[in-house]
TORRO-106075 format. One record per atom (N, C-alpha, C, CB): residue in one letter; chain; atom name; y, x, z. Coordinates in nm, 2 decimals. Glycine has a CB too. Layout:
N
<code->A | unit->A | site->CA | y->Y | x->X | z->Z>
...
***
This chain:
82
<code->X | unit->A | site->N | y->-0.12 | x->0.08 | z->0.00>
<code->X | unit->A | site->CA | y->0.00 | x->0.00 | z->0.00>
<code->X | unit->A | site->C | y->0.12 | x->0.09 | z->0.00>
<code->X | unit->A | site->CB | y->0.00 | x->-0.10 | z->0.12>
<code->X | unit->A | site->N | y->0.22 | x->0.05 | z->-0.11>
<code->X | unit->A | site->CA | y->0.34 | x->0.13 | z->-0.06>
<code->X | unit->A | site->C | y->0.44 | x->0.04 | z->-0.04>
<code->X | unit->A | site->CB | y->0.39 | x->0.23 | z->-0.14>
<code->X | unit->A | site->N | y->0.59 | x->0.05 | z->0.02>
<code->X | unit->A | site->CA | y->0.66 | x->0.04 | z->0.07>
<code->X | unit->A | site->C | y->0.82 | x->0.07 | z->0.05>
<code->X | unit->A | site->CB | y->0.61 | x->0.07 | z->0.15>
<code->X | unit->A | site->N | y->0.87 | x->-0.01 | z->0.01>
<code->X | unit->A | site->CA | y->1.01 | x->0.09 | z->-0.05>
<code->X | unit->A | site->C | y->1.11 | x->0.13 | z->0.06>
<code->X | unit->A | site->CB | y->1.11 | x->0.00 | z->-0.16>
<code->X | unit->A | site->N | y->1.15 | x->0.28 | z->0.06>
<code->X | unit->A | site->CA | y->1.24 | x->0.33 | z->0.13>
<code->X | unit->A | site->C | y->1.38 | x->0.35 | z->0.11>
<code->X | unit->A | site->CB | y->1.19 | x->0.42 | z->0.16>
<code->X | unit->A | site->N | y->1.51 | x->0.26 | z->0.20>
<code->X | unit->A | site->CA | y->1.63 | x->0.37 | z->0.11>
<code->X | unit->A | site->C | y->1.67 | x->0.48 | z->0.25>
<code->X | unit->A | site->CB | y->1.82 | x->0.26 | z->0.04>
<code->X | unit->A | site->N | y->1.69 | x->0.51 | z->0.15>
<code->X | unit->A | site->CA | y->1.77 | x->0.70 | z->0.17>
<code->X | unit->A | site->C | y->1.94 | x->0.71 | z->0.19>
<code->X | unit->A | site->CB | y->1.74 | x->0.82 | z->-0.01>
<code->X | unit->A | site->N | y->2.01 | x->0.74 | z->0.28>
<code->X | unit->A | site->CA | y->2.14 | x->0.77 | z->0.26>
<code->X | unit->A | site->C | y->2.17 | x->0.93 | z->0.25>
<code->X | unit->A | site->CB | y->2.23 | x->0.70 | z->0.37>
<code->X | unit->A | site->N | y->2.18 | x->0.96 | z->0.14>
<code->X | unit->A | site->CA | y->2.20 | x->1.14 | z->0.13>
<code->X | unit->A | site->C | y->2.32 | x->1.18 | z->0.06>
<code->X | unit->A | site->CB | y->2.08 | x->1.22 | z->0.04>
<code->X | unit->A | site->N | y->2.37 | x->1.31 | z->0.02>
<code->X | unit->A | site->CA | y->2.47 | x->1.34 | z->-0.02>
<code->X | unit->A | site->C | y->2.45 | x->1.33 | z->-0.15>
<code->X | unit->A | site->CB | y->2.52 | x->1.45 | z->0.02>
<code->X | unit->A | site->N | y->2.58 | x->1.31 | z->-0.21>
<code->X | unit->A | site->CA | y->2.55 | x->1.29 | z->-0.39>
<code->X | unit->A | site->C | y->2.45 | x->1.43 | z->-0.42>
<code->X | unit->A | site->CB | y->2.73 | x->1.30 | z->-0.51>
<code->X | unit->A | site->N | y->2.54 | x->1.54 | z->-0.38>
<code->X | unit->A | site->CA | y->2.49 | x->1.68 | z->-0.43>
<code->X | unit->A | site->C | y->2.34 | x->1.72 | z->-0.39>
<code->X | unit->A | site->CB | y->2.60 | x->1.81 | z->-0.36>
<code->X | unit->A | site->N | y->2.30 | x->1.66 | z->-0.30>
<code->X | unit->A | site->CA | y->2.15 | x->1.65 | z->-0.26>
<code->X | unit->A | site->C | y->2.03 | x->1.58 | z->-0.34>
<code->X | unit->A | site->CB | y->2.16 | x->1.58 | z->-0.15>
<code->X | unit->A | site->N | y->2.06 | x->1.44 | z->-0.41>
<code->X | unit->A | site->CA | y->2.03 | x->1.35 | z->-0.45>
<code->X | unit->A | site->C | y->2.01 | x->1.44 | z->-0.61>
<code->X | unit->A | site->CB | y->2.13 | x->1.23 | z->-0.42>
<code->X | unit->A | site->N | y->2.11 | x->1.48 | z->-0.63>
<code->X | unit->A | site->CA | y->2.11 | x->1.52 | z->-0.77>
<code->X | unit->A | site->C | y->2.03 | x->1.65 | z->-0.80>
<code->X | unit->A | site->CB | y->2.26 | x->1.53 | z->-0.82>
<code->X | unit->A | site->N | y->2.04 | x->1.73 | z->-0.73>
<code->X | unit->A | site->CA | y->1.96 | x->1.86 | z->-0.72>
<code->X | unit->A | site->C | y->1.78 | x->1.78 | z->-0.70>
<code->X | unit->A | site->CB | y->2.04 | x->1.97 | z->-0.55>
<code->X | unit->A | site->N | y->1.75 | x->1.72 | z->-0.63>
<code->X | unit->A | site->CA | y->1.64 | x->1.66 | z->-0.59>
<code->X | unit->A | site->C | y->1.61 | x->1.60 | z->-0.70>
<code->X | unit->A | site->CB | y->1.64 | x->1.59 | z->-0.47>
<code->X | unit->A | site->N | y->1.68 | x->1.51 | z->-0.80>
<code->X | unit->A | site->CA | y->1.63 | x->1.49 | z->-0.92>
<code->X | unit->A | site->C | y->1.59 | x->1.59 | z->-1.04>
<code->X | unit->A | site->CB | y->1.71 | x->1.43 | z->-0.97>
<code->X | unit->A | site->N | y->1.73 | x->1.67 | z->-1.05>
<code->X | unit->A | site->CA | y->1.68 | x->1.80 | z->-1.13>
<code->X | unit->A | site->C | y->1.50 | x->1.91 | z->-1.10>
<code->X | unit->A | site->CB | y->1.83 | x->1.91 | z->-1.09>
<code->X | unit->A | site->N | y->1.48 | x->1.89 | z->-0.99>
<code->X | unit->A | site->CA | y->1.44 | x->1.97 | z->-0.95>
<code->X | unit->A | site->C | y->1.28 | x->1.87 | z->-0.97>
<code->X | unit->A | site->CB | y->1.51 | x->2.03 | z->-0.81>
<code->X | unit->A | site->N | y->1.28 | x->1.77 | z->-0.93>
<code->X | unit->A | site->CA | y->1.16 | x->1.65 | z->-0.96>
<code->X | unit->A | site->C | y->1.14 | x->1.66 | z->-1.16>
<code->X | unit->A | site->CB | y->1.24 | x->1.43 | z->-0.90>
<code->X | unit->A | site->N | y->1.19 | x->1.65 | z->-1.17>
<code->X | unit->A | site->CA | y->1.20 | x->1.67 | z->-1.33>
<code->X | unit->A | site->C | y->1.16 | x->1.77 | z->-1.39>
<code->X | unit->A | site->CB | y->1.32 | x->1.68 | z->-1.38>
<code->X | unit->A | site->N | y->1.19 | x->1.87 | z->-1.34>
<code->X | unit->A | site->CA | y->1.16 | x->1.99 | z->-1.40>
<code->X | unit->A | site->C | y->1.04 | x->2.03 | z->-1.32>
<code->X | unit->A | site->CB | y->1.28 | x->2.09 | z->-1.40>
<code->X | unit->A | site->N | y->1.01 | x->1.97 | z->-1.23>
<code->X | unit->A | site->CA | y->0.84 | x->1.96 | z->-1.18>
<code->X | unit->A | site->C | y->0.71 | x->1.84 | z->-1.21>
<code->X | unit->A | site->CB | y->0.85 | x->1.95 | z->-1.02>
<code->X | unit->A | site->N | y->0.78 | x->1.79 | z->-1.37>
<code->X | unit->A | site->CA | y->0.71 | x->1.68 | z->-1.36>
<code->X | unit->A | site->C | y->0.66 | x->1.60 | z->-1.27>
<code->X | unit->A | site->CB | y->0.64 | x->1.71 | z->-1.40>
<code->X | unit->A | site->N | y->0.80 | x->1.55 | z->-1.12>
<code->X | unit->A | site->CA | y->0.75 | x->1.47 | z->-1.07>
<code->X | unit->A | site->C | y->0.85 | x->1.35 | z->-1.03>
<code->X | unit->A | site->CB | y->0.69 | x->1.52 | z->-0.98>
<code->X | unit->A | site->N | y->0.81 | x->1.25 | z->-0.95>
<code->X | unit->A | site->CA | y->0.90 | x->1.17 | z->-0.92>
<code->X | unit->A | site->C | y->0.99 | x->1.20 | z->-0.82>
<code->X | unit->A | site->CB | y->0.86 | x->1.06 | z->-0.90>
<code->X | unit->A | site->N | y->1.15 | x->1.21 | z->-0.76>
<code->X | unit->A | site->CA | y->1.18 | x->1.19 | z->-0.58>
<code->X | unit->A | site->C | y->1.10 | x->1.15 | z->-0.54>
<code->X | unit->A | site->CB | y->1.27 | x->1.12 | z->-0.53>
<code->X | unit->A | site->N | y->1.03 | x->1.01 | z->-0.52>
<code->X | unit->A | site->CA | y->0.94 | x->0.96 | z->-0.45>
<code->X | unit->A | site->C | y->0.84 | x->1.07 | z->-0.40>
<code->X | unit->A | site->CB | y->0.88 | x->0.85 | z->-0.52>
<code->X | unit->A | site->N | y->0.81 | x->1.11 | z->-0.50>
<code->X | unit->A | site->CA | y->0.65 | x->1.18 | z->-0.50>
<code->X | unit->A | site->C | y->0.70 | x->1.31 | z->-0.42>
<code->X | unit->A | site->CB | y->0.56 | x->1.24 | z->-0.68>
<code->X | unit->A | site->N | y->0.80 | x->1.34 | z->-0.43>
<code->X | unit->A | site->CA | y->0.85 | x->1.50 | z->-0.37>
<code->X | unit->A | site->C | y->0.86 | x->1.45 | z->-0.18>
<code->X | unit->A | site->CB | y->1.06 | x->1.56 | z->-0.46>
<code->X | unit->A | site->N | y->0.94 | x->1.31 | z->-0.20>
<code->X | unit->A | site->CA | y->0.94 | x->1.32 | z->-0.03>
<code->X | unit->A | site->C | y->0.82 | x->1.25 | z->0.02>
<code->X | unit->A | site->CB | y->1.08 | x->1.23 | z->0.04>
<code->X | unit->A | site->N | y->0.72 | x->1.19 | z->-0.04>
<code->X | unit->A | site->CA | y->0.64 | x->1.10 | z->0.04>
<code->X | unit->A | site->C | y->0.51 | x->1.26 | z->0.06>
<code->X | unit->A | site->CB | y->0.56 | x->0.90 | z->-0.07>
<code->X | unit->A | site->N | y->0.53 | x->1.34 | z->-0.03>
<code->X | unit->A | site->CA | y->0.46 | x->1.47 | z->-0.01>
<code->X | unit->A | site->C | y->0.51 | x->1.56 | z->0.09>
<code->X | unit->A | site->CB | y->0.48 | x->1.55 | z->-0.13>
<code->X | unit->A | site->N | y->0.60 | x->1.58 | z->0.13>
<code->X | unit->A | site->CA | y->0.72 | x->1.61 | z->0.22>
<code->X | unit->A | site->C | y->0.67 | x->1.56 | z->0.33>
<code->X | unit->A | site->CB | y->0.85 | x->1.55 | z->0.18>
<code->X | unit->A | site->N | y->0.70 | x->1.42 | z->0.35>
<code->X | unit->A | site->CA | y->0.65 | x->1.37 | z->0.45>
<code->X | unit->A | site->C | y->0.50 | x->1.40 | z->0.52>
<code->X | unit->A | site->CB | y->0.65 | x->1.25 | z->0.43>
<code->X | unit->A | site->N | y->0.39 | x->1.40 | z->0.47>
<code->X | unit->A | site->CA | y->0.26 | x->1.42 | z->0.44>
<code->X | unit->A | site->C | y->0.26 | x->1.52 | z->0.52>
<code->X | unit->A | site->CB | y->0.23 | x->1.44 | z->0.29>
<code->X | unit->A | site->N | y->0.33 | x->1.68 | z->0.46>
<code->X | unit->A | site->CA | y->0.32 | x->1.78 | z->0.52>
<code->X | unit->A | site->C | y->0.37 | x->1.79 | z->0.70>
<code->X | unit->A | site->CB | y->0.39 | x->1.86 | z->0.43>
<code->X | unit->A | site->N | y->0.47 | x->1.70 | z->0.70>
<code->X | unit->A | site->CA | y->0.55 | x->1.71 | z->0.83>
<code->X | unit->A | site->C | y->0.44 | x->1.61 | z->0.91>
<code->X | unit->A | site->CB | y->0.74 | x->1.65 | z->0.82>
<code->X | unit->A | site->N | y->0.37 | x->1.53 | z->0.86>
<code->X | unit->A | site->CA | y->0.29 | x->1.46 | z->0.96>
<code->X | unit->A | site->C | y->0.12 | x->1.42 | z->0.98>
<code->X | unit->A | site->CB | y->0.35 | x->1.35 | z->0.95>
<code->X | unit->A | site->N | y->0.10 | x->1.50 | z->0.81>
<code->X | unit->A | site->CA | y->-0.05 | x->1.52 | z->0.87>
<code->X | unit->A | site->C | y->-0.10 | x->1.64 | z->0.95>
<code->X | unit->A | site->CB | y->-0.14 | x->1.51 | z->0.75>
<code->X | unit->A | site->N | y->-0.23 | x->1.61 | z->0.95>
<code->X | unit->A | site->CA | y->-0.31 | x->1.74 | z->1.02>
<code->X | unit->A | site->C | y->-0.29 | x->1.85 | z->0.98>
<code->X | unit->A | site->CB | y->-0.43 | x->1.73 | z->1.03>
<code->X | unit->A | site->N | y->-0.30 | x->1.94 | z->1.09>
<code->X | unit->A | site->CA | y->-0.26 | x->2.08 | z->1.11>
<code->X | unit->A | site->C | y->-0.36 | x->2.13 | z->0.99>
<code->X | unit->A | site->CB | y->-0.29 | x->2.14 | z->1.26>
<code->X | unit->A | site->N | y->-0.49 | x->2.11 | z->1.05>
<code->X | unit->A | site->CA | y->-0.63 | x->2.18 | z->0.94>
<code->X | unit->A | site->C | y->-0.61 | x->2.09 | z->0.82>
<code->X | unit->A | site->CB | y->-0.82 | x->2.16 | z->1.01>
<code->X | unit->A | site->N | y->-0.63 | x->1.97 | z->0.80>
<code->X | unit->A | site->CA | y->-0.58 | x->1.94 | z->0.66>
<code->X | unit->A | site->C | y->-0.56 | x->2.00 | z->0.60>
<code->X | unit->A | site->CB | y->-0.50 | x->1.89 | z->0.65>
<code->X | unit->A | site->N | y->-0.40 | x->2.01 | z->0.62>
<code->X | unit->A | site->CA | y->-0.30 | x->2.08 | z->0.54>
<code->X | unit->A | site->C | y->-0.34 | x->2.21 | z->0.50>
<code->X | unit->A | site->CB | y->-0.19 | x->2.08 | z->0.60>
<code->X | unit->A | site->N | y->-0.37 | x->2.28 | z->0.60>
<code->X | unit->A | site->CA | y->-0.45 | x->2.46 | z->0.59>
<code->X | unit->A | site->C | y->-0.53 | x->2.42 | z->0.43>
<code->X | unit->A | site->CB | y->-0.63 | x->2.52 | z->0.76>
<code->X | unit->A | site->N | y->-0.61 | x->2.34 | z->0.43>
<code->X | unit->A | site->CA | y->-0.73 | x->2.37 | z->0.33>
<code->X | unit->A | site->C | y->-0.71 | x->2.31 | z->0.21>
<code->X | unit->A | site->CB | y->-0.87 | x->2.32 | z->0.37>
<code->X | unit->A | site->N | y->-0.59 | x->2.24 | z->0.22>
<code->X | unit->A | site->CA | y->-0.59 | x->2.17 | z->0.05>
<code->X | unit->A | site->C | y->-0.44 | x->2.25 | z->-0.03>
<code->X | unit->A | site->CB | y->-0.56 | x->1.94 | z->0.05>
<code->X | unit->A | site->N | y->-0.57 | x->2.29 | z->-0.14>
<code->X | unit->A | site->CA | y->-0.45 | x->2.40 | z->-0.22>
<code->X | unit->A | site->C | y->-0.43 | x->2.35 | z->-0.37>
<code->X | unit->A | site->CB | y->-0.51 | x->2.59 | z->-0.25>
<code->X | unit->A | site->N | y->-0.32 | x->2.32 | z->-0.41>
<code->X | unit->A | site->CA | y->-0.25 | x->2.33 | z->-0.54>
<code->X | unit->A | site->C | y->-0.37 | x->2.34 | z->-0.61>
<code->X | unit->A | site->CB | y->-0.14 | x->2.44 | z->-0.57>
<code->X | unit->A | site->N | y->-0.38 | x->2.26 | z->-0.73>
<code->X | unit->A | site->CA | y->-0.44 | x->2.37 | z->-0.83>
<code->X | unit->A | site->C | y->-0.39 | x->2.47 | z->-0.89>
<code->X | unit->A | site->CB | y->-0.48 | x->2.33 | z->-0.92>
<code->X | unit->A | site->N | y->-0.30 | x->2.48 | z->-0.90>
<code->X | unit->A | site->CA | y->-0.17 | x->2.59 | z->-0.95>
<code->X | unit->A | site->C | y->-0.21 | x->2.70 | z->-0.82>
<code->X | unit->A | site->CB | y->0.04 | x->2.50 | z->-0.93>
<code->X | unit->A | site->N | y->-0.26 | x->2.70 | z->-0.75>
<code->X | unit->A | site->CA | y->-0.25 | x->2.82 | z->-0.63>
<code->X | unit->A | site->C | y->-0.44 | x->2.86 | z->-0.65>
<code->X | unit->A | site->CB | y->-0.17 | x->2.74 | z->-0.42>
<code->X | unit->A | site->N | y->-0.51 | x->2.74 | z->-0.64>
<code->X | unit->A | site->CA | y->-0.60 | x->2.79 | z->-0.71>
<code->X | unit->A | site->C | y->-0.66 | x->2.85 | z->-0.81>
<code->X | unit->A | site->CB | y->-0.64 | x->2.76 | z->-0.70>
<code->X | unit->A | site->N | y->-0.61 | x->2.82 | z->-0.93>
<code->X | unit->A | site->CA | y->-0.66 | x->2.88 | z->-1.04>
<code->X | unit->A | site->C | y->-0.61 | x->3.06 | z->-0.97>
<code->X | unit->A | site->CB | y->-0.57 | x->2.81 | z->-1.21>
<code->X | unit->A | site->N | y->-0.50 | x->3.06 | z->-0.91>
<code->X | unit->A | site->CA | y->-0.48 | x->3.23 | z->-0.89>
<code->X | unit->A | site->C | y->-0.61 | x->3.30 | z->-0.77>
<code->X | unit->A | site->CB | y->-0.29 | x->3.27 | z->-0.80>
<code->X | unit->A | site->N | y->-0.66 | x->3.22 | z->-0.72>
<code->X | unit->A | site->CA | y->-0.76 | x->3.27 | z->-0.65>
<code->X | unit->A | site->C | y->-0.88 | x->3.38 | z->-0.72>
<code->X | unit->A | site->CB | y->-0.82 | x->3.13 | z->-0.59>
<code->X | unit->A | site->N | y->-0.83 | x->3.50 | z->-0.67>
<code->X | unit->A | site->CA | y->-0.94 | x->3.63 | z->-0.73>
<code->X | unit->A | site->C | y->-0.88 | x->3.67 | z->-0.85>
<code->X | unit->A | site->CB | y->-1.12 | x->3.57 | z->-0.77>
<code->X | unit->A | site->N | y->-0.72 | x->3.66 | z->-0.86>
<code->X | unit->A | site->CA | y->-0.72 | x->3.71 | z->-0.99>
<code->X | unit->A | site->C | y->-0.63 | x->3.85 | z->-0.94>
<code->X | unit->A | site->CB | y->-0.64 | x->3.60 | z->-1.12>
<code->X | unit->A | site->N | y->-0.64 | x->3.85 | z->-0.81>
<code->X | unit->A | site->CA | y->-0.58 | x->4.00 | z->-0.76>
<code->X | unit->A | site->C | y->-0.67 | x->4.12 | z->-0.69>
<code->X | unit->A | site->CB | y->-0.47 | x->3.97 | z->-0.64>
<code->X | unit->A | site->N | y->-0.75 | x->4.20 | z->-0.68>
<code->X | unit->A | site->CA | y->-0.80 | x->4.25 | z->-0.64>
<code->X | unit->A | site->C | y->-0.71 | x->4.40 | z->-0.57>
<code->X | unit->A | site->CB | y->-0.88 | x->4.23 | z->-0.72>
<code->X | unit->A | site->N | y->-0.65 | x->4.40 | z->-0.46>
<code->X | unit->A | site->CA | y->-0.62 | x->4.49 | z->-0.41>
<code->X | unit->A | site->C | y->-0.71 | x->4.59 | z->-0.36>
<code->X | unit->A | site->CB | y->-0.56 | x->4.45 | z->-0.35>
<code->X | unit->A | site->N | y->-0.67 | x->4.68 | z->-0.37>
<code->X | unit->A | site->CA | y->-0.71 | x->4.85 | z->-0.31>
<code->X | unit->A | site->C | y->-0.74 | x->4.82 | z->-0.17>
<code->X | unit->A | site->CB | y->-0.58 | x->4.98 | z->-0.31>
<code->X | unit->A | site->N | y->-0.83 | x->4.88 | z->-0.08>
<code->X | unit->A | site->CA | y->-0.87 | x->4.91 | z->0.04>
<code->X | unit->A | site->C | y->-0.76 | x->4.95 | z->0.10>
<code->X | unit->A | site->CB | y->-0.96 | x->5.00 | z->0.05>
<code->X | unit->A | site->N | y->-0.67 | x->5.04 | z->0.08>
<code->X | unit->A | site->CA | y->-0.61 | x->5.09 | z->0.18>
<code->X | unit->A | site->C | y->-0.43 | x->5.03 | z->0.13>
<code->X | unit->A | site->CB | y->-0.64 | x->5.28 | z->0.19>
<code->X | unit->A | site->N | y->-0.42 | x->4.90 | z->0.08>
<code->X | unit->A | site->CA | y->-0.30 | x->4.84 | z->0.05>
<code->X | unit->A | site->C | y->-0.24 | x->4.77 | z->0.13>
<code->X | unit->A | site->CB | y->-0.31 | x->4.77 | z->-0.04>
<code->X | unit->A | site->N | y->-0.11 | x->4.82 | z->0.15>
<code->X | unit->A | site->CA | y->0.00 | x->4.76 | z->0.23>
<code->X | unit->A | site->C | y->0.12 | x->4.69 | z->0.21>
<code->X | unit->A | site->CB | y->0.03 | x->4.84 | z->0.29>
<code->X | unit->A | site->N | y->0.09 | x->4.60 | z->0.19>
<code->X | unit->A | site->CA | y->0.18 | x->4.50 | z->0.17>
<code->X | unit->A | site->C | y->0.29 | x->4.51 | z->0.23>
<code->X | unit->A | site->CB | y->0.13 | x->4.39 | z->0.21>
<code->X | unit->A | site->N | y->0.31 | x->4.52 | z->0.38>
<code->X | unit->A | site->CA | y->0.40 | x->4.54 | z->0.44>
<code->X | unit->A | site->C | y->0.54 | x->4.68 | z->0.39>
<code->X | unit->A | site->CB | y->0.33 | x->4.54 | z->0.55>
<code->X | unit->A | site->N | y->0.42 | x->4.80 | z->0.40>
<code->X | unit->A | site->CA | y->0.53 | x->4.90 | z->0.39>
<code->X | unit->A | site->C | y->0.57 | x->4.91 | z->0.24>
<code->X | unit->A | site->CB | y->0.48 | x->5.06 | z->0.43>
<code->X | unit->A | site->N | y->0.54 | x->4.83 | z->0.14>
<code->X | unit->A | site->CA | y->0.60 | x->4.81 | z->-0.01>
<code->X | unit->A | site->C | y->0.66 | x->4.72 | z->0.02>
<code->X | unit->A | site->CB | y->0.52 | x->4.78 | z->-0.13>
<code->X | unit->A | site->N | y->0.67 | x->4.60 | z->0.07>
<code->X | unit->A | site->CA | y->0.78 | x->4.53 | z->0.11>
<code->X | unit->A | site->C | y->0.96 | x->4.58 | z->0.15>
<code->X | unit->A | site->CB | y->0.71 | x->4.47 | z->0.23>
<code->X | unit->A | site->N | y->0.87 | x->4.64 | z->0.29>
<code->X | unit->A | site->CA | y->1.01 | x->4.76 | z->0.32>
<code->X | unit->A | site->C | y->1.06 | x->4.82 | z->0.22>
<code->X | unit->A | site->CB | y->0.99 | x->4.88 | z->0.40>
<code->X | unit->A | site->N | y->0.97 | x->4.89 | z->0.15>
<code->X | unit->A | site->CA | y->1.04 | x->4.99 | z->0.05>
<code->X | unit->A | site->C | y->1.10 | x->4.93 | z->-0.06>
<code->X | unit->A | site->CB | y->0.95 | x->5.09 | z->-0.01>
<code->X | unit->A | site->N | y->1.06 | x->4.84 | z->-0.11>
<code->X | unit->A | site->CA | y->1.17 | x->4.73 | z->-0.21>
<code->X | unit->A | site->C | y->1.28 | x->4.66 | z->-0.16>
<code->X | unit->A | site->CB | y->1.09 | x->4.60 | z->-0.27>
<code->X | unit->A | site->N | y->1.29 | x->4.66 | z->-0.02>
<code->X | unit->A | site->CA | y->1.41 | x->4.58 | z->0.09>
<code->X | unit->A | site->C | y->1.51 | x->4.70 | z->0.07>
<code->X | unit->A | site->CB | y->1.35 | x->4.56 | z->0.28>
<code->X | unit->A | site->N | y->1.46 | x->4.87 | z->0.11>
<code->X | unit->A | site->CA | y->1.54 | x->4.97 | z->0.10>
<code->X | unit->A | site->C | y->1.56 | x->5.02 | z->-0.04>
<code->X | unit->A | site->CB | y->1.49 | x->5.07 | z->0.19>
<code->X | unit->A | site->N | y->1.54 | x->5.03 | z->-0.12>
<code->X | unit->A | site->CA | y->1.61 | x->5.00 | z->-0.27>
<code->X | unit->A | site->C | y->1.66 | x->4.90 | z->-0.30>
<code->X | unit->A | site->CB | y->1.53 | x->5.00 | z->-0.37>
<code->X | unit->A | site->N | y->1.66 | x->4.78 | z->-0.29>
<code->X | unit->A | site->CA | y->1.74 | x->4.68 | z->-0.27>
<code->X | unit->A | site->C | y->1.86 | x->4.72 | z->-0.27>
<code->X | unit->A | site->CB | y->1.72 | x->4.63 | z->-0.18>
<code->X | unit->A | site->N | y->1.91 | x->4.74 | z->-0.16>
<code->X | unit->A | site->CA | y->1.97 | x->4.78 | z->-0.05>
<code->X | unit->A | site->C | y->2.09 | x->4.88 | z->-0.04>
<code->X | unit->A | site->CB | y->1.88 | x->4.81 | z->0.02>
<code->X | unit->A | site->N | y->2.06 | x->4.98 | z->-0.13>
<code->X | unit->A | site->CA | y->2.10 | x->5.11 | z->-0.13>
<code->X | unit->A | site->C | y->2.21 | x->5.12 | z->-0.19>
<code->X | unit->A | site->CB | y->2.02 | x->5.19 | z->-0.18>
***
């Protein structure tokens, strides 16, 4: 069952939230009742259900044993930076 909701938001909000639904092939609706979803379902749920967009990348990275994410992080922060 759904249920129609109104919203009072800023024009500049509203409009960005369209652009942005659009260019994600989706509806507003679909963006906040997803939204919602996240803010109020289950903790583990949420952990285990992935995009297909996030799955298809599953195993297409095989990192090195001794790879550090972190101190390449830093070091792109301090070039950044410089």
């Amino acid at each position: 069952m759904t249920t129609k909701l109104t919203l009072t938001l800023d024009d500049k909000v509203i409009q960005g939230a369209k652009r942005y639904a659009k260019a994600k092939g989706r509806s507003v609706s679909e963006l906040v009742e997803s939204y919602f979803k996240s803010l109020t379902g289950p903790v583990n749920e949420q952990a285990s259900e992935l995009t297909p967009s996030v799955k298809s990348l599953m195993g297409s990275f095989k990192a090195p044993a001794n790879f550090d994410y972190k101190n390449i992080l830093t070091e792109a922060k301090r070039h950044k930076f410089e």
